[in-house]
N, C-alpha and C positions, 0 to 999 in steps of 0.2 A: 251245663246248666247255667253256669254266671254269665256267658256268651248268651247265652238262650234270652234270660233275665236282663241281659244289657240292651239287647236289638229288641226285644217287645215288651220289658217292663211289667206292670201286672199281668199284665193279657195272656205272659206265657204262663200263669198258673203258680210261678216261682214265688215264693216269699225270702228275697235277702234282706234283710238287717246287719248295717257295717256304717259305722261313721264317715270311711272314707270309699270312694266310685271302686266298684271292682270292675275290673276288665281282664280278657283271656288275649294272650297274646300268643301267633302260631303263624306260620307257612312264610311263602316266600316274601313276603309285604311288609316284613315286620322292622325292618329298616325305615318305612315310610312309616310306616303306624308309630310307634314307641316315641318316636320327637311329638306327637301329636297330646299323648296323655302323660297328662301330668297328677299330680298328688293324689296319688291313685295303687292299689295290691293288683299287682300283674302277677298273676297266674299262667305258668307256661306249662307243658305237659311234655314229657320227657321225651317222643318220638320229635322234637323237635332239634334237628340238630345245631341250630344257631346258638344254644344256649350257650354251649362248652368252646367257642369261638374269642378269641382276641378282640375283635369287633362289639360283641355282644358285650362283654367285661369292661369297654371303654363307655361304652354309651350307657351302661347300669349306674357306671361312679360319675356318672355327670345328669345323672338323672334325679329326682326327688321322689322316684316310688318307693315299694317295695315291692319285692318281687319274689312266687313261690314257685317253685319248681316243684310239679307234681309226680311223683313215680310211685308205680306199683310193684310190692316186691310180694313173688310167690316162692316159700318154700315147701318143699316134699320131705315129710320126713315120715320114713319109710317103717321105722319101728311101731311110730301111733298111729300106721297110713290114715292120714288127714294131712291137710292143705290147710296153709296159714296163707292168708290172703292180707295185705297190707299197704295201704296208701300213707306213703311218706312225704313231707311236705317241709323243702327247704327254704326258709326266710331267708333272705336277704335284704340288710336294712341300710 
């Protein structure tokens, strides 16, 4: 949705409110994109695997964003069968 809300703005339907640009950051380009945005909440999503990289950790501490890393964590628990469904969201400032 913040992706969404970045490339069309109103038009996509999205209403963000944030003092500072949000942008989603993913796939293989993310080496050229990330020097590009600056003071800015990068939002990555966990099937990404650059995040947990040597490379990615260099260019975070020479960066002025923040940046969240999103994961979903599902647990089963089997005595109240019901499913805890859970979006985790790690800052880095």
């Amino acid at each position: 949705m913040i992706n969404e809300y970045y490339e069309s703005g109103q038009e996509s339907g999205i209403d963000l409110k944030c003092d500072k640009q949000c942008r989603v950051l993913g796939g293989r380009d993310w080496q050229t994109l990330l020097p590009t945005i600056k003071d800015s909440i990068v939002f990555i999503d966990e099937d990404n695997d650059f995040w947990a990289t040597d490379e990615f950790a260099r260019n975070v501490r020479e960066s002025d964003n923040y940046f969240c890393l999103v994961t979903i964590i599902v647990m089963m628990i089997r005595e109240w069968r019901m499913t805890i469904l859970s979006i985790l969201f790690i800052i880095i400032a």
